[in-house]
C-alpha beads as a LAMMPS data file, in Angstrom:
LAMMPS data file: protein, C-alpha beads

134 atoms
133 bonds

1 atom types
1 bond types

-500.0 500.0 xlo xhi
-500.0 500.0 ylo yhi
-500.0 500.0 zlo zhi

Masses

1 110.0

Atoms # bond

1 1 1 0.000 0.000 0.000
2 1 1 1.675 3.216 -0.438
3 1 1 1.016 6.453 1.726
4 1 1 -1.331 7.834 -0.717
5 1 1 -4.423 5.501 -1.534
6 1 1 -7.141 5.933 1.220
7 1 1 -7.312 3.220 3.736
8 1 1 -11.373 1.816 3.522
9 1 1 -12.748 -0.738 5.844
10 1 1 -15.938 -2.318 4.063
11 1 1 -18.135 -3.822 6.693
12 1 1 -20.465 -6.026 4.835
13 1 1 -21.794 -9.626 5.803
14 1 1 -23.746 -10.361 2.576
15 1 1 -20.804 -12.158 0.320
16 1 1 -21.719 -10.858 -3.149
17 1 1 -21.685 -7.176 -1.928
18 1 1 -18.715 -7.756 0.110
19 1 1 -16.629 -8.841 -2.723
20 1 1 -18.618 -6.298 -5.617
21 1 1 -17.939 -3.047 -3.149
22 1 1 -13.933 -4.570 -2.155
23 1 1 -13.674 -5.114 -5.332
24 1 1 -14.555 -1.795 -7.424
25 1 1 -13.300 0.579 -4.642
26 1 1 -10.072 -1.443 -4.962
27 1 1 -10.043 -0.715 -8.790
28 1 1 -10.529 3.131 -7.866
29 1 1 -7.626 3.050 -6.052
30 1 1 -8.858 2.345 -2.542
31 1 1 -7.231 0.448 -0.018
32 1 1 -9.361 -1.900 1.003
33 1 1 -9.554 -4.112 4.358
34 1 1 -12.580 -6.510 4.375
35 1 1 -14.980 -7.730 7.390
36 1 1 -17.984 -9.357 8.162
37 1 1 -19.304 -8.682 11.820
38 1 1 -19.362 -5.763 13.793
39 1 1 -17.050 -7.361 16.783
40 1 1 -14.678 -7.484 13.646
41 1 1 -15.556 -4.010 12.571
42 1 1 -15.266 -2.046 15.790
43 1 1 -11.370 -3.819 16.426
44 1 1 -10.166 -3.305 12.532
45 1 1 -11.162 -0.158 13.123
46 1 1 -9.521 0.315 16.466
47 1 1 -5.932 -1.331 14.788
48 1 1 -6.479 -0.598 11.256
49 1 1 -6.857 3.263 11.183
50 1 1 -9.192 3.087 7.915
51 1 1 -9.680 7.025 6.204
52 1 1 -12.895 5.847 6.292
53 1 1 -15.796 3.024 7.054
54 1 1 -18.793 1.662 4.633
55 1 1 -20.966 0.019 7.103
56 1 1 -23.821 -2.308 6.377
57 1 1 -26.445 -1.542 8.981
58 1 1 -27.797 -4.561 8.926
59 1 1 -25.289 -7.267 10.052
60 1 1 -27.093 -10.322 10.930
61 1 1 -26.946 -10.181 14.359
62 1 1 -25.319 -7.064 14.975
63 1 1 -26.841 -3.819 14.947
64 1 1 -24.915 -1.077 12.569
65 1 1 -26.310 1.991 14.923
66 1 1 -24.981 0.521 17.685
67 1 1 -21.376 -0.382 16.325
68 1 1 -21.639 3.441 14.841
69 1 1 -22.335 4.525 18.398
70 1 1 -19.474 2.744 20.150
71 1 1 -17.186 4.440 17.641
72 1 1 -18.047 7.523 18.219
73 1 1 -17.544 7.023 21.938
74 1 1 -14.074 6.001 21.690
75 1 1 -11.342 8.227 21.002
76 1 1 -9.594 6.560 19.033
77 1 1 -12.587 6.205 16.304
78 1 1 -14.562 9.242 17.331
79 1 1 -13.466 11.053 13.709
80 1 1 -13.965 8.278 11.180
81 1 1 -16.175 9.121 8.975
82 1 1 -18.755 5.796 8.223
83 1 1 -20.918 5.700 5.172
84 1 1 -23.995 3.499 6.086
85 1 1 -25.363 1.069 2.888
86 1 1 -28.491 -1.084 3.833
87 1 1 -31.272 -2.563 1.974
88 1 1 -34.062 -2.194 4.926
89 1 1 -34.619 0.993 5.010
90 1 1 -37.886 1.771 7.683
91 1 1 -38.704 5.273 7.146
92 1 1 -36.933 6.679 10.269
93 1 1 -33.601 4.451 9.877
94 1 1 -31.841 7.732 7.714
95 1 1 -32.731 10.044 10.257
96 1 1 -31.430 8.354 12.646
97 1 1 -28.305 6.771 11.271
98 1 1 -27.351 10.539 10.472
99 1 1 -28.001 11.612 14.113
100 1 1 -25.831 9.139 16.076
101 1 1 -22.905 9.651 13.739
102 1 1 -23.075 8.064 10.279
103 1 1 -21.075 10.906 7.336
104 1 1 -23.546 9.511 4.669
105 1 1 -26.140 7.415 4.347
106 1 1 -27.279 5.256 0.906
107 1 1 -29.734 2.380 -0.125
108 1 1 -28.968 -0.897 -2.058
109 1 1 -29.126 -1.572 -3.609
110 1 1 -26.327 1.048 -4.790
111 1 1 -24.195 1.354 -7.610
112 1 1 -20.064 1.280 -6.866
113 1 1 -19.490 4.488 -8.142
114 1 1 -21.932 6.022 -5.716
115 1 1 -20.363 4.579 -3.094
116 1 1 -16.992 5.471 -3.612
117 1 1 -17.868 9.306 -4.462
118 1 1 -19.805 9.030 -0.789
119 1 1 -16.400 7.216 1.039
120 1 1 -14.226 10.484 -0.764
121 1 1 -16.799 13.134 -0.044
122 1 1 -16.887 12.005 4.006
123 1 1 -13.081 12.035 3.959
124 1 1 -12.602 15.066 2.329
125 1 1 -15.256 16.904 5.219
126 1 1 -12.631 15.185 7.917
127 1 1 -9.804 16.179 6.529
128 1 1 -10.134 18.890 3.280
129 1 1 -6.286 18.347 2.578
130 1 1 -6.998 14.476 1.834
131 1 1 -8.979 15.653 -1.309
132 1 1 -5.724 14.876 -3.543
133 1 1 -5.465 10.954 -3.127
134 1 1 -8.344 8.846 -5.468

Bonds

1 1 1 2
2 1 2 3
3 1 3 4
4 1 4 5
5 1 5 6
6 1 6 7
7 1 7 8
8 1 8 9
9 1 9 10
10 1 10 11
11 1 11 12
12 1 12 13
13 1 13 14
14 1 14 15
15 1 15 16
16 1 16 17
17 1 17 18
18 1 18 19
19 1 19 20
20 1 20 21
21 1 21 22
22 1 22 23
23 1 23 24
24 1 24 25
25 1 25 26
26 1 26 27
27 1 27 28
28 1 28 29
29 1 29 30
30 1 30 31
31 1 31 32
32 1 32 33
33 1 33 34
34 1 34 35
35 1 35 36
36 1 36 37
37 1 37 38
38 1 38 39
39 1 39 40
40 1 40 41
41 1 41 42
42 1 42 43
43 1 43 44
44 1 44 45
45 1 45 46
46 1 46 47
47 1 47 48
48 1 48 49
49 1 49 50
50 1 50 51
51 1 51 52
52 1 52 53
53 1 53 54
54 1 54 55
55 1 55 56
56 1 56 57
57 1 57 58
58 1 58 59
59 1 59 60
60 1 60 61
61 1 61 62
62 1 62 63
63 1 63 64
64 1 64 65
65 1 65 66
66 1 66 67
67 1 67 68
68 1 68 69
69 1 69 70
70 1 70 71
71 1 71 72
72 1 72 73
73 1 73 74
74 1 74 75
75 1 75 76
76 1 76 77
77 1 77 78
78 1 78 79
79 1 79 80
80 1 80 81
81 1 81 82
82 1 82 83
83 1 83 84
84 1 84 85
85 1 85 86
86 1 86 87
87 1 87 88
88 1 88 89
89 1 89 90
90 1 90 91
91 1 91 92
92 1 92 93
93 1 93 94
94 1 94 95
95 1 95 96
96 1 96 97
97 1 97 98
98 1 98 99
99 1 99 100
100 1 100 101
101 1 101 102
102 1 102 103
103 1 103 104
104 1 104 105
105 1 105 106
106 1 106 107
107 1 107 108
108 1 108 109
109 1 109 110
110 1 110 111
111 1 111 112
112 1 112 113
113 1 113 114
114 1 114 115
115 1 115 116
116 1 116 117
117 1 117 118
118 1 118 119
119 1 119 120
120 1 120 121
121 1 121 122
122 1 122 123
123 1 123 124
124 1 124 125
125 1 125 126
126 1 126 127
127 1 127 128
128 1 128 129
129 1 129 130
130 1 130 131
131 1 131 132
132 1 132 133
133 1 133 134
């Protein structure tokens, strides 16, 4: 990886979207890390130090708000900036993933491209500088 590629965690527990949203933001020049459960999520996170998190909501057992919310009450995490993707979308569920912490929030399903213009646009609101890498 060189020091100029943005560091993305996908969080994703549905196989076909992990590997189609790895896959293009890899091909836009993303560096990507790969996961599966939110235990997984929060401690990648933690030792990883991603630019930046797409975070499926909906994680079998895990709740997305709630791994969103023990981010932002950690230091270490507080800043990252997490794009939520999920396909069950009650009407209240953007709302509220906005208001405990989520950067963005989109609906599968949800073409790559979207995605990785929503991963650059939350990283370049934390950090404007960071605007020069893909």
């Amino acid at each position: 990886m060189t020091s100029n590629r943005f560091r993305v965690l996908v969080v994703e527990d549905t196989p076909d979207d992990l590997e189609l949203y790895a896959t293009y933001l890899a091909a836009e020049g993303f560096a990507v890390t790969t996961v599966a459960s939110g235990i997984e999520a929060f401690s990648e996170a933690v030792t990883g130090e991603p630019d930046a998190m797409l975070l499926d909501l909906v994680l079998g057992r895990d709740d997305g708000l709630a791994i969103v919310q023990a981010l932002r009450a950690d230091s270490r995490t507080a800043g990252l900036p997490v794009v939520a993707i999920t396909a069950a979308v009650p009407r209240y569920l953007p709302e509220v993933a906005m208001a405990v912490g989520c950067s963005d929030f989109l609906t599968k399903p949800c073409l790559p491209g979207v995605v990785a213009a929503a991963l650059r646009a939350a990283i370049a609101r934390r950090s404007p500088s960071a605007g020069e890498r893909p």
